[in-house]
N, C-alpha and C positions, 0 to 999 in steps of 0.2 A: 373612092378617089375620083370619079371621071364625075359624080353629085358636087364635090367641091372643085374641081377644075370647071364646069359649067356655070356654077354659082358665082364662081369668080370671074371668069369673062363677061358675064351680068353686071356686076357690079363693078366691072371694070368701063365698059361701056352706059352704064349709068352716069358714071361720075365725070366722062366725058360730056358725055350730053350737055349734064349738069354744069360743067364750067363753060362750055359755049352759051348755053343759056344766061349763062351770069353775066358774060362777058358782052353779051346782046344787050341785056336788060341796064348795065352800066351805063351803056355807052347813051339808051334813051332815058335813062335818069339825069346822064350829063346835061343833055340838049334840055330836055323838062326843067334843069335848076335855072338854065341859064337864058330861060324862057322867062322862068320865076322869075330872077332877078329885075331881068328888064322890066315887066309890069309890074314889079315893087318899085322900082325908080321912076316909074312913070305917076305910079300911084302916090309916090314923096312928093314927084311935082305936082301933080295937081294936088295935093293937100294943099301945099304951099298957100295957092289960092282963095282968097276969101269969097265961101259961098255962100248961097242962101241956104234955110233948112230946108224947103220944100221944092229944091231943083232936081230935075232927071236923073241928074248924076250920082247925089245919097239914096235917092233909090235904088237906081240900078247895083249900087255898090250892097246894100241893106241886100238887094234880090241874092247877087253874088255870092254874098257873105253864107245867106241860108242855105243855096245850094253847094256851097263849100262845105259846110259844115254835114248836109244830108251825103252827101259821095264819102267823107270820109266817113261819115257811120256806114254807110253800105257794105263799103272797103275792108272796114273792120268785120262786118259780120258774114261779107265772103271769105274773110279769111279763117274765121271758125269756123264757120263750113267747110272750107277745105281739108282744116284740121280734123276736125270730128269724123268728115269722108275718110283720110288717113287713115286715121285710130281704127275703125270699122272696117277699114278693109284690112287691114293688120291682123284683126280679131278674125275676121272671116278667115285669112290663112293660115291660122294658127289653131281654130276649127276642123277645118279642114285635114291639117295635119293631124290632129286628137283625133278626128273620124277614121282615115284611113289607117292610123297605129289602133284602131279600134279592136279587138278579135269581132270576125262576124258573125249571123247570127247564125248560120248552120253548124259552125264550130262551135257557141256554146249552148244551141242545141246537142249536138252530139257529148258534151258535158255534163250538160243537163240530165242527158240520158243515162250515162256511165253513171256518176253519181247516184243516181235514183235507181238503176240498178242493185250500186253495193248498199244503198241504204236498205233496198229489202232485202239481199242476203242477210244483213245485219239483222237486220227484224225477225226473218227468221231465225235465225239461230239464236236470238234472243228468248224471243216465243218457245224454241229447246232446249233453252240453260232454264227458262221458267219452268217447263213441265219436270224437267231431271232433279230439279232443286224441289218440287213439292212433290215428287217419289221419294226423292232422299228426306223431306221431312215426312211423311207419312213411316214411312221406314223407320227413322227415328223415334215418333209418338210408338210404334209399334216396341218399337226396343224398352221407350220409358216406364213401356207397361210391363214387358216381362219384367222390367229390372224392380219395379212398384211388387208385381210378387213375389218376386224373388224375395226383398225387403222384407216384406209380411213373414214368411215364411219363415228366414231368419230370427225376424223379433218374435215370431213364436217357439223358435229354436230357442234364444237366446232364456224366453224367462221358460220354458221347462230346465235347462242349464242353470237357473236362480233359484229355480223352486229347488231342483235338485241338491244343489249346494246348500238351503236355507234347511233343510232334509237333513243332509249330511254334518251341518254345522250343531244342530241341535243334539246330537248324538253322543254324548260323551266318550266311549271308548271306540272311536274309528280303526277298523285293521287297517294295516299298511296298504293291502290289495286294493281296499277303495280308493285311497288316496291318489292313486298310480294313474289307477281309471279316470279320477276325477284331469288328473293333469293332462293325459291322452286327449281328454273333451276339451280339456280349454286350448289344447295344441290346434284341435281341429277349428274350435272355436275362432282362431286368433285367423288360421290361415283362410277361412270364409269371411272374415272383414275385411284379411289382406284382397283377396280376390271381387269383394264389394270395392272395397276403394281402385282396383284397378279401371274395374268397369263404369264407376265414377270418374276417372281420368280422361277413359275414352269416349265416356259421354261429353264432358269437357271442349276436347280434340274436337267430337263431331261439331257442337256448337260452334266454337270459333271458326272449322270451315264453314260454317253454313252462312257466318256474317259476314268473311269473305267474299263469298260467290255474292251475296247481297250487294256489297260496295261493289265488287266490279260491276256488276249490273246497272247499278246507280251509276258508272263511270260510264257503260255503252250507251246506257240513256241520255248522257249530258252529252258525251259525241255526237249522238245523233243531233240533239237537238239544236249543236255546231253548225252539224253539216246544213240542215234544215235552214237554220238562219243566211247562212251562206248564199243554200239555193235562191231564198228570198232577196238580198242583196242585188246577187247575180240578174235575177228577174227585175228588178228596181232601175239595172243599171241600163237594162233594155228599153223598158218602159219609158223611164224621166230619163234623159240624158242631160237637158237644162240644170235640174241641180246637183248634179254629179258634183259640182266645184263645193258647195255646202257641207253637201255628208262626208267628201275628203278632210276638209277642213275640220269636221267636227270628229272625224277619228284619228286625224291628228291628234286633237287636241285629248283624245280619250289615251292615245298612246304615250303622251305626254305623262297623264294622269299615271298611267299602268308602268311608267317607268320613273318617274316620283313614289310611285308605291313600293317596287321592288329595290330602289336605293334607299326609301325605309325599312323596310325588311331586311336588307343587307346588314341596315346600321344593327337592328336587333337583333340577329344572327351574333355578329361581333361581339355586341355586348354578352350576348347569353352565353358565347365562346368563351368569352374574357372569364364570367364568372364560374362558368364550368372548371375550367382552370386552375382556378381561385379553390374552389372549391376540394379539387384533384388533390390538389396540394395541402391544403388543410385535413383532407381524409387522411392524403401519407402521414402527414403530421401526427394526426390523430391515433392510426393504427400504429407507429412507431412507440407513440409515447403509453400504449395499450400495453406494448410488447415491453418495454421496460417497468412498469409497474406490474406485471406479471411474474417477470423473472426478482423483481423485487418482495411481490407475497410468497411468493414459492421461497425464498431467502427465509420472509419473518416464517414462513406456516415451521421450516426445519427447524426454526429455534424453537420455534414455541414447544412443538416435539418432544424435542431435547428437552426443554424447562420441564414440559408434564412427563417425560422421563425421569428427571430426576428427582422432581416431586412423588411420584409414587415410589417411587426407592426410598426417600424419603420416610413417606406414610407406612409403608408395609414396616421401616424401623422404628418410627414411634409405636404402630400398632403392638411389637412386639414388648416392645417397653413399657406400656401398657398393661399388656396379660400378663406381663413378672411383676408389675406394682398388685394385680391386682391378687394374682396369686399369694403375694407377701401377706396381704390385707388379710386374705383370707385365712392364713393361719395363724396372725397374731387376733387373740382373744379381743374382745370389743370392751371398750374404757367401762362401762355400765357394770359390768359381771366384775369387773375388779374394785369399784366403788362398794359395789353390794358386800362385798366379800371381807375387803376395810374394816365397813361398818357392824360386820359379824363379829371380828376379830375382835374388834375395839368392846364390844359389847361382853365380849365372854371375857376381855382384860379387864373389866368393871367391877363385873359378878366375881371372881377371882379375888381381885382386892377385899370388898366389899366382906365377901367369907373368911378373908386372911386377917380383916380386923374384928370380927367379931369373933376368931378363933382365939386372936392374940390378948392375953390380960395384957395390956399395956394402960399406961395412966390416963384419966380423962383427956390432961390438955394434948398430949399427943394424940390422942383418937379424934380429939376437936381438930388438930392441926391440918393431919391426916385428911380429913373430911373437907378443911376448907382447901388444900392442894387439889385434891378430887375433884371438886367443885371448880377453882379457878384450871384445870386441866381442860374439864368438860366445856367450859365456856372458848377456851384458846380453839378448843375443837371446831365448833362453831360457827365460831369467827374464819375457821382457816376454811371452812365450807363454803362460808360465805362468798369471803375470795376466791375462794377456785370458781363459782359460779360468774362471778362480776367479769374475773378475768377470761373465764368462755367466752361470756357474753361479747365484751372488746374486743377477743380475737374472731368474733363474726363481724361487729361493725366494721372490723380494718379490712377483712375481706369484700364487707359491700363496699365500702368505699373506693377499694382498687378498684373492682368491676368497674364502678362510676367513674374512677380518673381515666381508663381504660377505654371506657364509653366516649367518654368528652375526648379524648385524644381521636379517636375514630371517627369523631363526628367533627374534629377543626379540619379531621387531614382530606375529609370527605370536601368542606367548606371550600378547602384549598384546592382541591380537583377540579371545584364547580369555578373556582374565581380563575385559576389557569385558562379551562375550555373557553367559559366567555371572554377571556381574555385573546385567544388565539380566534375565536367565534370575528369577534369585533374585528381581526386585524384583516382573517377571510372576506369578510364582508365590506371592507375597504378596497380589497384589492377585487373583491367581483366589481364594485361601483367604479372604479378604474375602468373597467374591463367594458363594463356598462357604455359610460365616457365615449370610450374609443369606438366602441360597437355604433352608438348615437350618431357619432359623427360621421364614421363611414355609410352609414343608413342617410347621413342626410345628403353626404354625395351622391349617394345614390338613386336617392328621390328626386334632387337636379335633374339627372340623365333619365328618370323614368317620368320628369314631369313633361322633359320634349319630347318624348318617346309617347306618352300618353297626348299630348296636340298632333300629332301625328297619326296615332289610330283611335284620335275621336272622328279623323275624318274619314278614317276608315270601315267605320263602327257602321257607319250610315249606309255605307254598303253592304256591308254586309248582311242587314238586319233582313232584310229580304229573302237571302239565302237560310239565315238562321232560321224566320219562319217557313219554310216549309222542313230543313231539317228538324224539326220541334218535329211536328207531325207525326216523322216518321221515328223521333227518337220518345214519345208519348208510347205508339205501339211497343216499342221495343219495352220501353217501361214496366208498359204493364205484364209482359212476359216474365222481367226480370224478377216484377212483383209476386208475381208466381210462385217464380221458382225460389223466391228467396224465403216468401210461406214454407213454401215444403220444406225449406231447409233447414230453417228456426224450427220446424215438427221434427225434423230427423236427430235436431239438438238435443231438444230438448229430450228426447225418447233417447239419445247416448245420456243425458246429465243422470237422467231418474235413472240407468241400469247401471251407470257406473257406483251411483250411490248407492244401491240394491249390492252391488258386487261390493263396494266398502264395507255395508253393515255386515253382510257375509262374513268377512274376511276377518272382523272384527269379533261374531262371534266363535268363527275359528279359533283366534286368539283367547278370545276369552274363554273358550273350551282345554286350548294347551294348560292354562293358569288351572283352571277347574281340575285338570286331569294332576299336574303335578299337587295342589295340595293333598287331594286323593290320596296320591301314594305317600304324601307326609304322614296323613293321618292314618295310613294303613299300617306304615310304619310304627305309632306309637301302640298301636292297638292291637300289635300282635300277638300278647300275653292271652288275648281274651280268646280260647277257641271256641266257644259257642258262639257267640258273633260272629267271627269267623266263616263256620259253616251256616250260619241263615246269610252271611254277605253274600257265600256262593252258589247258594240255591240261590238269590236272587240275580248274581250276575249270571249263572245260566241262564233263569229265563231272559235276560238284557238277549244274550247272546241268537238264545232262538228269535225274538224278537227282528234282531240285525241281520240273518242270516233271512229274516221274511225282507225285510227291505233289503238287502241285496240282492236278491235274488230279481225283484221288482227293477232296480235299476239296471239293473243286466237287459231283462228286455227292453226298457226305454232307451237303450244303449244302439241293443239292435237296427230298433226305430229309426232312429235317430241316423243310422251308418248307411240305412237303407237310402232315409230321403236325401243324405248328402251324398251317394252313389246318384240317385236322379237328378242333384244340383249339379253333379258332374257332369254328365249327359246332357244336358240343357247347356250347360257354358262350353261345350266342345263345337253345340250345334252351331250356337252365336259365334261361334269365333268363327267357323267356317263363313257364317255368313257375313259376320266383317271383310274376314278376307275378299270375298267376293264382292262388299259394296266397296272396294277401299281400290278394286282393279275397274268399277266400272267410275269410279273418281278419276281414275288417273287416265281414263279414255276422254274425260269432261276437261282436262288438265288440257290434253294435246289439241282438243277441239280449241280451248279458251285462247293455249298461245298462237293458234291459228288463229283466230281474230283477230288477238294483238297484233300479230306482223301486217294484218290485211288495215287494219287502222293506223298502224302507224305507216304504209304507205300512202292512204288518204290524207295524212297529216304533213306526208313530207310535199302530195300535190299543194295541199293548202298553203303554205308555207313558199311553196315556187309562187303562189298566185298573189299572196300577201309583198311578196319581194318586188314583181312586178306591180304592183299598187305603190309602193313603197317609192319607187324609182320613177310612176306617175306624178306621184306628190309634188316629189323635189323640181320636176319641170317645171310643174304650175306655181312652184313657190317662189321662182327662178323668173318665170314670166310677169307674176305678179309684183319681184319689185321694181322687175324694171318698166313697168307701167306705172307704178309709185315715181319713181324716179321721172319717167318722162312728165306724169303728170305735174310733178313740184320743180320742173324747168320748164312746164308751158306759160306761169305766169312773168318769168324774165325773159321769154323768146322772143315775144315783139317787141321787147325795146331794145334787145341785142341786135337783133337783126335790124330793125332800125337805125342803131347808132352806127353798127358794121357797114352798113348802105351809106350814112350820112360818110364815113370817115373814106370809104373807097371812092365816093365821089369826090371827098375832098382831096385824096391823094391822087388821085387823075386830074382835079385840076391845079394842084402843087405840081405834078411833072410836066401838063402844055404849062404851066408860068415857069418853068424854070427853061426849058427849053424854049422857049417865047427869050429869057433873061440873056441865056447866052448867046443868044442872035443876034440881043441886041448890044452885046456888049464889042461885039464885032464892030457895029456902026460906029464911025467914030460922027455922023451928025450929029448924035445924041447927047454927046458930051457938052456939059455945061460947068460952067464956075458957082463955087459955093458963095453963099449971101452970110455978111461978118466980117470981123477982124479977127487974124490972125493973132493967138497968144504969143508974147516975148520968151526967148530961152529961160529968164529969170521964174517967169511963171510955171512955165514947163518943170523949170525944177524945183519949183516947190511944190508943185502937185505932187513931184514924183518922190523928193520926200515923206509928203504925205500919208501914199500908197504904200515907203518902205515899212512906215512908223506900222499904218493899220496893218504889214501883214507881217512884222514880227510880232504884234501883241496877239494875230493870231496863230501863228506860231505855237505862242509862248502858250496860251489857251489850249493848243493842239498836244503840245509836251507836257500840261499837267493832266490831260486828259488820258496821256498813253500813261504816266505816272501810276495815276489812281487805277485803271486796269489791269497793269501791270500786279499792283496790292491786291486786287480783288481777285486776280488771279491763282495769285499767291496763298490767301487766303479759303479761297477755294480747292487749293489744289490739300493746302491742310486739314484741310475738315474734310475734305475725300479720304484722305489716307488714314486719320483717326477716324471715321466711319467704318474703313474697309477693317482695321485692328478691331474696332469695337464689335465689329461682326466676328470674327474670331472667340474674341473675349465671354460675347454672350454666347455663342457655340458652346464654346469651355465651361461656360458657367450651367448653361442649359442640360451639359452632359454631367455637369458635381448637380445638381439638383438631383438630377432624375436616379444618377448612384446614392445620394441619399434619401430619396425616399423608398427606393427598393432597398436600402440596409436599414429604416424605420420601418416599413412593413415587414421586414424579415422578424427585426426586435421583437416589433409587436405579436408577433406569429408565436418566438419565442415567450415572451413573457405570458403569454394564453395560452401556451403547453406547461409553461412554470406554473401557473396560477390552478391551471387545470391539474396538475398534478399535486399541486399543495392542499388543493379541493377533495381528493383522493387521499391523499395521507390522514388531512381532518377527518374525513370518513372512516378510513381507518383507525385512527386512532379513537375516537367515541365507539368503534365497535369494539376494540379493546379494551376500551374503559367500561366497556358493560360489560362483558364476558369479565371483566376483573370485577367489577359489583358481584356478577352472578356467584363468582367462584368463591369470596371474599364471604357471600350469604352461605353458599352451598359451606366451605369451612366453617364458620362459626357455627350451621347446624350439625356440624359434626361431633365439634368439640362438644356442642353442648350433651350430644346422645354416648357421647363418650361418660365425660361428667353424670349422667344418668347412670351409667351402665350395659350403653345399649351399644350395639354396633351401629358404625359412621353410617352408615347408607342401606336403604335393602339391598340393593345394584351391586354395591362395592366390590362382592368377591367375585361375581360375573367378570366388572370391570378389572380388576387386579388379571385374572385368569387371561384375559384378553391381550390384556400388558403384558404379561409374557410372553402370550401367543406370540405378537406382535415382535419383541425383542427378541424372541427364536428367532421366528421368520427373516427379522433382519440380520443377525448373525448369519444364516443359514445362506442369505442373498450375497453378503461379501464376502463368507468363503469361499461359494461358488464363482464370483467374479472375482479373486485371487486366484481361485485355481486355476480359472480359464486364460488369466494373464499367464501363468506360470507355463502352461501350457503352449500360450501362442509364442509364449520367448523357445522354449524345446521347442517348437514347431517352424520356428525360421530359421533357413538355413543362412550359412555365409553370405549369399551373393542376392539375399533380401526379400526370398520365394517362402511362402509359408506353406507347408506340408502335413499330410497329417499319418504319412508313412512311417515304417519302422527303421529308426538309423542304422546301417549298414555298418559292421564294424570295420576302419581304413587301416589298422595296426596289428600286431600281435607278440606278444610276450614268445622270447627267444625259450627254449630249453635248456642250451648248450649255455647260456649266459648267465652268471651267479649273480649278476640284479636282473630283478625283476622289472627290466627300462622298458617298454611297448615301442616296437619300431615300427614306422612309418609301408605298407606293403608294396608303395610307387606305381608304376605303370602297370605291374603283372599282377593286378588282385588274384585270390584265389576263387575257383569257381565254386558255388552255392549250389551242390545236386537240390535235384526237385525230390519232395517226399513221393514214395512211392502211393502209387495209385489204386484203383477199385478193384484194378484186374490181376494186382498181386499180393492182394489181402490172403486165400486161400493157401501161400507158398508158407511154408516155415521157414523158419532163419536157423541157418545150421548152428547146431553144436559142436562147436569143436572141441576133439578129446585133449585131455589132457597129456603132454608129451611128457613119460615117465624117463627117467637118466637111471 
């Protein structure tokens, strides 16, 4: 306050000055004009005169003229001088002032100092997050290498475990006991991968912290190198202080840059937000429409169920129908054996006659007759043979022929399955190209928004290429780490691919061992009648047996081995774990040390930060001072003729005030007064001028009235297109808001119809899987029928599967009887007032004696008391006998 109360008394007393100085310098501009004047009037009169060219007087006047002309240049260029003097000394105060708002230099010495200070704690403890992080990886290679033999060790476990098995697999009658053991091993087997992959996890863990402690390191490096730039600054601003105003200038313009960058970044946040969103909401989409085509195949799986339910119910009653046809078959005689039998007959009917006419004297032509009957008999015979052949024959082509209508009917209806799919194929494929369509066009909005978006971080590109190269560098090294470990990894693959497939073929001849082992006893089965085979089978399966009992006995101790080194796997991963634990507490000392940096850096940040502010609020004065030196500078070239004409016009109002007071002085005098030179106008004249003057001023009037007229209109009109503007602004509101509701219920649509489409994409899929599993089944049938028609059973499978079918239709009777009973159960188990229990009800009533119905009364508030059964400690007592009371 008392800085601007003194500034102001300054400036008070300036401007005093200032107008007495004005009012001095007036008053000798008066006297100078009027100097002026006079030797202008002088200089008129003597023009007047006719002179010669070469007299005194155009000289001296020629002399005059030049030195008039040199004083006003002088004039002029002391006044730039004086200006420029001004300006400079303006600038020197304002210097000045920038100097003493300076900090000085023992304070940013002693900044200087603090900072360089924390820059070497930083460095140290840099330099000790370095050495801790190459203990922790040295530790780690350590670790890689235990876990490297561990591995070995394993994959040597694993294929004795394969050889074992490929041993055991070979073996046709395996006891149960090995079996057991083998399962035991694969138990241990299974839970030493689990515990490899654990220690795989934790290798993991380590790694990602170890890239961690890296970037932040990278992070205290880039701080420092902050800070560092900083100091150099700092030191810059000591050294130069002349271009102080440049490099402000030019980190303006970088702040400018870095806040046009982060309002780009803003917008791509937004956008990537918007589509995140987008996105959010098409998953829910997605998982919803997952979740009902879900509960929709769980629908079709129960029918389908149900169908192969009833189909095998089905087939087990044609099967039966079947074994009574065929049982019929087999005890009616075969057509063959009764042809043959016919033609016996017929044969010894012949012989018979033949004896009967040679028995009988009967007369020639009768014998002749006789003979030709016989004859035309024998030929009808023949002939009826003949037929019955022809007509087999027919009743085979009518049966191929059905087959073939049969055929050609299976193969239209097949035609017609294929013209359907492609038919629904084509309608899919319409409605993807749809989909397509839509998909196209929102891509190409959004190529729009990604092509400004891309003019944006091209120019951002250019910075950053800098950064990327040296990040390359350091992401090469990482590389070829990764490169490493991603070798071993593809090794460790492929050494799972080859033992899994080892354990497949295993398992395979396992399988093919059970088949092996059941025909066996098929054929053991038929071959029972034979006992000498028999007993050479069993001297031979003894010796199998001692054989098995030598390889068991061997597995036994590989078993041992085996329990042993995985007792020493144990021990080794109890060791490691202790010492995880122990690297995982000296982590969490490096933890507490790390967030101690961070607080001690982000207090250097928040100094930074005060000191940017105060830069910040430097700027803006010099931005401040600068235009108003713009400013002055672009009023210096009007000032000299302002000030000029302001001069010419105060002089001429100072001497407009002495003439006017000069006027009424003299208006006092009455010497002064003189008569006017002329004649005086006639009243007649008088009034026709004044006529005249009435005429010209109602026509402008009348000019004035059509003028407020048409205002008035324009008014009017104006004030109408304000008001239908301010509605139309409304209107397009209104309209702005039904646009933007229909496009969010046309994206909604569209949303919808690409869960419709996508779900109609899902039924086609389905339903072509249908359509194959109905091919399959449609194949698998008609080779049934056809082994039927052979004489063969439907399937080898079939009675497994029938047996299974039952299984199955047990098990689910069995499942809703039990969820019947347990309904029947939870309804007894709820009481009255909606409490479910699973106590034993308490009887509330009880049947009277004395009452001849048997009605249950209610027992009210006095239940009877329920004694407790006697206890452990009156087991030993008898319960008396009572005698009987004799009368």
């Amino acid at each position: 306050m008392a800085r601007l109360r003194a500034s102001f008394h300054l400036l008070h007393e300036t401007l005093k000055r200032s107008q007495e100085t004005e009012m001095h310098l007036l008053q000798e501009a008066k006297a100078l004009r009027t100097t002026l004047d006079q030797k202008k009037q002088e200089l008129e009169k003597a023009e007047l005169f006719p002179e010669g060219p070469d007299t005194e007087v155009s000289r001296l006047k020629q002399t005059l003229l030049q030195y008039y002309n040199q004083l006003k240049e002088e004039e002029e260029r002391e006044y730039q001088m004086q200006f420029q003097f001004e300006c400079l000394k303006e600038e020197k105060l304002c210097l000045e002032k920038e100097y003493q708002e300076q900090p000085k230099p023992s304070e940013l010495e002693n900044r200087y100092i603090a900072m360089k200070n924390s820059c070497e704690e930083v460095r140290k403890e840099v330099v000790q997050l370095r050495q801790e992080v190459k203990t922790l990886s040295e530790s780690m290679e350590t670790q890689h290498k235990h876990i490297k033999k561990e591995q070995h060790e394993l994959e040597k476990l694993k294929d004795l475990v394969e050889s074992n098995e490929a041993e055991l697999a070979q073996v046709l009658l395996i006891p149960v006991q090995l079996g057991k053991e083998i399962d035991r091993i694969a138990h241990k087997k299974s839970e030493l991968e689990k515990q490899v992959a654990v220690m795989g996890q934790h290798h993991m863990e380590h790694m990602e912290h170890q890239q961690k402690m890296e970037a932040k390191c990278e992070e205290v490096k880039e701080a420092k190198r902050e800070v560092v730039r900083e100091l150099e600054g700092h030191k810059s601003q000591l050294v130069v202080a002349e271009n102080k105003q440049d490099r402000l200038l030019k980190e303006l313009q970088m702040t400018k840059e870095k806040e046009a960058m982060f309002m780009d970044q803003s917008g791509l946040l937004d956008i990537n937000m918007e589509q995140i969103v987008a996105e959010c909401k098409s998953l829910r989409d997605k998982l919803a429409r997952d979740t009902r085509l879900k509960d929709k195949l769980m629908r079709a799986l129960k029918r389908n169920e149900l169908q192969l339910k009833q189909t095998r119910d089905s087939l087990a009653n044609t099967q039966q129908q079947h074994e009574r046809t065929q049982a019929q078959r087999e005890t009616v005689p075969e057509g063959d054996c009764l042809l043959q039998r016919r033609r016996d007959l017929e044969k010894e009917v012949e012989n018979l006659k033949r004896s009967w006419i040679s028995k009988q004297s009967v007369a020639d032509l009768k014998v002749q007759l006789v003979q030709e009957y016989v004859e035309q008999e024998q030929a009808l015979i023949s002939e009826s043979y003949r037929r019955r052949d022809e007509l087999h024959h027919l009743h085979h082509l009518i049966l191929i022929k059905a087959d073939e209508r049969e055929q050609k009917s299976r193969e239209l209806l097949k035609a017609q399955l294929k013209y359907k799919r492609a038919k629904q194929d084509l309608q899919g494929k319409g409605l993807v190209i749809q989909e397509h369509l839509k998909q196209t066009q929102e891509t190409q909005s959004r190529l729009g928004v990604f092509a400004k978006l891309y003019e944006v971080t091209k120019g951002e590109r250019n910075k950053y290429l800098s950064l990327i190269h040296i990040s390359n560098q350091n992401l090469a090294e990482v590389q070829e780490k990764l490169a490493k470990l991603e070798d071993n990894l593809k090794t460790l693959q492929l050494i799972a691919i080859n033992k899994d497939k080892l354990l497949q073929k295993s398992r395979l001849q396992h399988s093919h061992s059970y088949k092996l082992r059941d025909r066996m006893k098929n054929e053991l089965s038929r071959v029972l009648q034979v006992l000498e085979e028999m007993h050479q089978r069993r001297e031979e399966q003894k010796l199998n047996l001692g054989k098995l009992t030598d390889t068991i006995n061997m597995l036994e101790q590989k078993k041992l081995y085996m329990c042993k080194s995985y007792e020493a796997a144990m021990q080794e991963r109890n060791q490691r774990a202790i010492q995880l634990v122990e690297k995982e507490q000296e982590l969490c000392i490096f933890y507490e040390k790390l967030n101690v940096l961070v607080k001690m850096i982000e207090d250097s940040n928040l100094k930074i930060q005060n000191m940017e502010d105060e830069i910040s609020n430097l700027k803006i004065e010099q931005k401040e001072q600068v235009r108003q030196n713009n400013l002055l500078r672009t009023q210096l070239s009007s000032k000299r003729a302002l000030e000029e004409e302001s001069i010419l016009l105060q002089i001429q109002l100072s001497e407009t005030k002495d003439r006017l007071t000069e006027l009424e002085k003299a208006c006092v005098n009455h010497a002064r007064a003189r008569k006017l030179s002329g004649e005086d106008p006639s009243p007649e004249e008088l009034i026709k001028k004044i006529e005249q003057l009435e005429v010209h001023l109602t026509d402008k009037e009348a000019q004035l009235l059509e003028m407020e007229l048409v205002y008035e209109q324009v008014t009017r009109l104006s004030q109408r297109i304000q008001i239908k503007a301010e509605n139309g602004k409304e209107d397009t509101l209104h309209l702005a808001k039904k646009v933007n509701e229909l496009q969010a219920q046309i994206r909604e649509r569209t949303r919808k119809m690409m869960a419709v489409v996508a779900e109609l994409s899902m039924r086609q899929a389905e339903c072509m899987t249908l359509q194959q599993e109905m091919k399959d089944k449609e194949l698998q049938l008609d080779l049934c029928q056809r082994r039927v028609e052979q004489g063969l059973p439907p399937s080898d499978n079939i009675e497994n599967e029938w047996l299974r079918c039952l299984r199955d239709q047990h098990r689910r009777q069995a499942d809703a009887e039990k969820k019947s009973r347990l309904a029947e159960e939870d309804e007894w188990n709820q009481l009255p007032n909606g409490v479910y229990t699973t106590a034993e009800l308490r009887p509330n009533a009880y049947i009277p004696t004395d009452d001849p119905l048997p009605v249950p009364k209610h027992y009210g508030a006095l239940a009877p008391f329920k004694p407790t059964e006697p206890g452990a400690n009156i087991r030993h007592i008898r319960k008396p006998k009572y005698k009987p009371i004799e009368i």
